[in-house]
PLY file of the C-alpha trace (Angstrom):
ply
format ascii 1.0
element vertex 231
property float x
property float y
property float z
element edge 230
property int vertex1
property int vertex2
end_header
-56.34 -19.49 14.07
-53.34 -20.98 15.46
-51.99 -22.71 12.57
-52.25 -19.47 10.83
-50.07 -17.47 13.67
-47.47 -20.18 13.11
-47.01 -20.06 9.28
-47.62 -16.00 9.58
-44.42 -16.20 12.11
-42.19 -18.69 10.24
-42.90 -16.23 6.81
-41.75 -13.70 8.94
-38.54 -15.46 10.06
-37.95 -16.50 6.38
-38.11 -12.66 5.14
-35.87 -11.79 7.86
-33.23 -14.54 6.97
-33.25 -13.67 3.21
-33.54 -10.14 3.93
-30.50 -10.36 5.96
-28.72 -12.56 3.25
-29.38 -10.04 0.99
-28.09 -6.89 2.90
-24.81 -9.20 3.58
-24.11 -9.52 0.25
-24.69 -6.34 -1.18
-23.12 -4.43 1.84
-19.83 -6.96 1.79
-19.63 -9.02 -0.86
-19.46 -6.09 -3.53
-17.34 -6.61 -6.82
-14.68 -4.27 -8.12
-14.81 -2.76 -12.17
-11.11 -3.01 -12.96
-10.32 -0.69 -15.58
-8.10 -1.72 -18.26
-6.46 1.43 -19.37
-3.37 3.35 -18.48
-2.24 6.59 -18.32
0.52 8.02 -19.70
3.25 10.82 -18.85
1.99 12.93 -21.66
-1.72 12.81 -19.80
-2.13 16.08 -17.84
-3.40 15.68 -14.10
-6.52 17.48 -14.51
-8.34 19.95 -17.23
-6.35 23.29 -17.70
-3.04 24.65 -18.89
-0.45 21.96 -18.22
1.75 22.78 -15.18
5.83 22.82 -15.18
7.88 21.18 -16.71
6.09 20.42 -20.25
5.39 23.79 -20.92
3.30 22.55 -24.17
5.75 20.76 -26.04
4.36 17.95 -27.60
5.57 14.29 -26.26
6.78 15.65 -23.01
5.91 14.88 -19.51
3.15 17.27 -17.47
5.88 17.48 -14.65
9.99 16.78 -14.66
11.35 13.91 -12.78
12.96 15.24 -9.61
14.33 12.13 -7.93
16.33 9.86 -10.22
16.50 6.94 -7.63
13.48 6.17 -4.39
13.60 4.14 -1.71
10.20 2.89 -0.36
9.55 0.93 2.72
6.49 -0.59 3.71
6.29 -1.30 7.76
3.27 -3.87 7.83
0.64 -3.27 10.63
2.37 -0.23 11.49
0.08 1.17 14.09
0.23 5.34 14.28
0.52 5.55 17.80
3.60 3.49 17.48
5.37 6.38 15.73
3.47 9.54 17.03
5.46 11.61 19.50
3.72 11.45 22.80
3.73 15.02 24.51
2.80 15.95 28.06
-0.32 17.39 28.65
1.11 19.04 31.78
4.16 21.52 30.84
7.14 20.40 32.39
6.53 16.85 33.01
6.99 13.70 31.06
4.45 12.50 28.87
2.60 9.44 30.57
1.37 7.01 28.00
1.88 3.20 27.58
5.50 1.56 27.20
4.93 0.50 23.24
3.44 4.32 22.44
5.57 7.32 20.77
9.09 4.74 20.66
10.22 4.98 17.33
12.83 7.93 18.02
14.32 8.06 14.52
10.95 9.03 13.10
10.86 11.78 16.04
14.03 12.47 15.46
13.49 12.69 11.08
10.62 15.26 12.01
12.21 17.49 14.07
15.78 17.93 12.48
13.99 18.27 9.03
10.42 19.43 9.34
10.17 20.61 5.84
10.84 17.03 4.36
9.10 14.98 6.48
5.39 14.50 7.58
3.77 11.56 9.44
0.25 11.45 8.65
-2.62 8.94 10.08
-4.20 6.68 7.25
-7.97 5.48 7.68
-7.93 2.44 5.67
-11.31 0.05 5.06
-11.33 -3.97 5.67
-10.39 -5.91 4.85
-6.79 -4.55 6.21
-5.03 -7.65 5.06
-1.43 -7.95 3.08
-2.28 -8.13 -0.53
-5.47 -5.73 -0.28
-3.20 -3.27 1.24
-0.31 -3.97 -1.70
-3.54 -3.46 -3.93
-4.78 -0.02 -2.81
-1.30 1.52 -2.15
-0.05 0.87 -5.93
-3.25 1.13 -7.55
-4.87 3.78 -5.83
-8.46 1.85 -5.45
-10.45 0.49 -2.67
-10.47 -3.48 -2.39
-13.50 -5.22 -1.43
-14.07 -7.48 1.37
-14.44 -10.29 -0.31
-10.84 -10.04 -1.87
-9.79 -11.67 2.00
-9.88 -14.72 0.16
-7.45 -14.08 -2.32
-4.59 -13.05 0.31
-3.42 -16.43 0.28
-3.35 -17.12 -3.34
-3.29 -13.73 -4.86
-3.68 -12.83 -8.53
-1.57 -10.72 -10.83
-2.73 -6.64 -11.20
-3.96 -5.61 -13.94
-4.97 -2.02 -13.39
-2.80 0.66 -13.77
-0.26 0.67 -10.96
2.76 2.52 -9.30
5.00 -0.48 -10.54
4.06 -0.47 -14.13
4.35 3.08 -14.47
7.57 2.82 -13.60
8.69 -0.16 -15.97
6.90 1.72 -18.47
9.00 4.94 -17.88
12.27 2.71 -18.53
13.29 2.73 -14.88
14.87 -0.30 -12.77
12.82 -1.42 -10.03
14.86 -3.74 -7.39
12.49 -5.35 -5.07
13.36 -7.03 -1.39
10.12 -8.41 0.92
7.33 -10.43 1.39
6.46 -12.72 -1.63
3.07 -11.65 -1.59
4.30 -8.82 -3.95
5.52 -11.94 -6.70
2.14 -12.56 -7.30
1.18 -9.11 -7.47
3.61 -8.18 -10.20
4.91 -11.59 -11.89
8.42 -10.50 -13.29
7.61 -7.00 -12.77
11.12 -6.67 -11.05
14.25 -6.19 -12.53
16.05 -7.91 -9.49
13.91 -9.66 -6.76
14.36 -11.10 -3.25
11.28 -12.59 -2.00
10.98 -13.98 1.44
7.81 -16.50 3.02
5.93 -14.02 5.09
3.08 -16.19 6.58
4.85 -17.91 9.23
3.38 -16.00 12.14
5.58 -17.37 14.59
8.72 -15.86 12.24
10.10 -12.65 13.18
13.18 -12.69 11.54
13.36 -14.12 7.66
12.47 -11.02 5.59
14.40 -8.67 7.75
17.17 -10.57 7.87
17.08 -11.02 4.09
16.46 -7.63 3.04
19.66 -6.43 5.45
21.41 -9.24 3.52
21.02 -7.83 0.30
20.46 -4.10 0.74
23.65 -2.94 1.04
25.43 -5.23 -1.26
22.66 -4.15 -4.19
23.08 -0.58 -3.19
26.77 -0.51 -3.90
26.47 -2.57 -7.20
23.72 0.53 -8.21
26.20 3.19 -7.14
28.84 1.47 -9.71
26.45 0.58 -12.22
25.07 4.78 -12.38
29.05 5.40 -12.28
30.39 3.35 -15.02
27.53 4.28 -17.35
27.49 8.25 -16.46
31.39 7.97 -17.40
0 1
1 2
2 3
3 4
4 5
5 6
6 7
7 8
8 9
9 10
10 11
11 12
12 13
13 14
14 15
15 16
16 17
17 18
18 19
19 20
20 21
21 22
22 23
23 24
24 25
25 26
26 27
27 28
28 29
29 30
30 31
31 32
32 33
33 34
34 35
35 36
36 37
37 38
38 39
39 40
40 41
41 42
42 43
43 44
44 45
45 46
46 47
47 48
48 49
49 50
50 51
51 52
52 53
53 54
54 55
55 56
56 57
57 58
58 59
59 60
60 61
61 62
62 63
63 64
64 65
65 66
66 67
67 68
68 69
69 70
70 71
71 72
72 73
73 74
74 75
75 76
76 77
77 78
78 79
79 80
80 81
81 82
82 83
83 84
84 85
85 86
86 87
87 88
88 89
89 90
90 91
91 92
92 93
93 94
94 95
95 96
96 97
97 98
98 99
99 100
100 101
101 102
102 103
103 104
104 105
105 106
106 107
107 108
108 109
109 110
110 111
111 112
112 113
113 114
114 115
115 116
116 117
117 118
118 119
119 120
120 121
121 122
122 123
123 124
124 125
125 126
126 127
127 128
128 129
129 130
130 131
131 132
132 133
133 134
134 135
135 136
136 137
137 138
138 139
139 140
140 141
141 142
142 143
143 144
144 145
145 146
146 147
147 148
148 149
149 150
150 151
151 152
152 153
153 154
154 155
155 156
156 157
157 158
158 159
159 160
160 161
161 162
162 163
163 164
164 165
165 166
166 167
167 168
168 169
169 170
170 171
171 172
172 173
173 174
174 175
175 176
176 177
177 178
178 179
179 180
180 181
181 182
182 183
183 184
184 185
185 186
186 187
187 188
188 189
189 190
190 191
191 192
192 193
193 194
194 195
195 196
196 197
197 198
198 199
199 200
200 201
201 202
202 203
203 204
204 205
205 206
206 207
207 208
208 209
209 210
210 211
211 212
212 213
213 214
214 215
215 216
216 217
217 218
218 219
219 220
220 221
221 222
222 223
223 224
224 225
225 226
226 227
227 228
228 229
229 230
């Protein structure tokens, strides 16, 4: 009777450890589909009559370009209570919050001088939060996996559709300056690139320092490049 208590309660331990194996894997270690088409600017967003700009004419875009140049900067680990305005609860007195909360006054600043063209929004993003799943989701638009962690030290070219190709697809330039983590994402996806090391935790100061090196000189050779060919 006691021997068969014992292997009753070691069969139960053993369904428990697979069982928990099991609900590990299939809860974390799930596997992306990546799709291997693209769209195209001819593709309208959604069923219906095509909104402005095409106006039905074959070949043309569902909407007009309205910028012909965009900046974008990505702030990594950018927490939202770093750049949300703190406001008093109690009128007429200061807000009272933590020394590292609500400090960024040129985002304050952006959003009240011009509250029509600019919004700061909180994201909700899944794990794993690391540098290259982040890259992944923002230009693709898709969820990364948890078990992509591993790759964010030796990452693997994209080949979904993506913010990056669309744009080398539409003809445009695309001058890149950051983390290096972005040359594996898009392998000679840039027309001009300045890629800085980015896992040195202990440096603060290499891929700011490089981008301010080469911002402004690359922004005035774009301003003479657009002049010399509009003329």
């Amino acid at each position: 009777m006691q021997k068969a208590s014992v292997l009753l309660f070691l069969a139960w331990v053993c369904f428990l450890f697979y069982a928990g194996i099991a609900l590990f894997t299939s809860g974390f270690l799930l596997t992306r589909l990546e799709l291997t088409n693209h769209s195209s600017c001819q593709e309208p967003p959604g069923p219906g009559s095509l909104p402005w700009g095409s106006q039905g004419k074959p070949g043309a875009c569902w909407m007009a370009s309205r910028f012909s140049r965009v900046v974008l900067v990505l702030i990594d680990a950018l927490r939202f209570d770093f750049a949300q305005p703190q406001h008093s609860h109690v009128p007429r007195e200061p807000p009272v919050s933590l020394p590292f909360l609500g400090k960024l006054s040129s985002l304050q600043r952006i959003l009240e001088i011009q509250p029509h063209h600019a919004r700061l929004y909180r994201s909700q993003v899944d794990p794993p939060t690391t540098t290259m799943q982040r890259l992944k989701a923002l230009t693709t638009g898709s969820l990364p996996t948890f078990i992509d962690a591993g790759s964010n030290f030796a990452s693997h070219a994209i080949v979904e559709d993506n913010l990056i190709k669309q744009l080398t697809s539409a003809g445009r330039r695309v001058v890149f300056m950051g983390d290096d983590t972005w040359k594996d994402l898009f392998p000679g996806a840039f027309s001009k690139a300045f890629f800085f090391p980015s896992f040195n935790v202990r440096d603060l100061d290499t891929v700011d320092n490089g981008i301010l090196e080469h911002l402004y000189p690359t922004r005035d050779l774009w301003s003479v490049w657009r002049m010399t060919h509009c003329w």
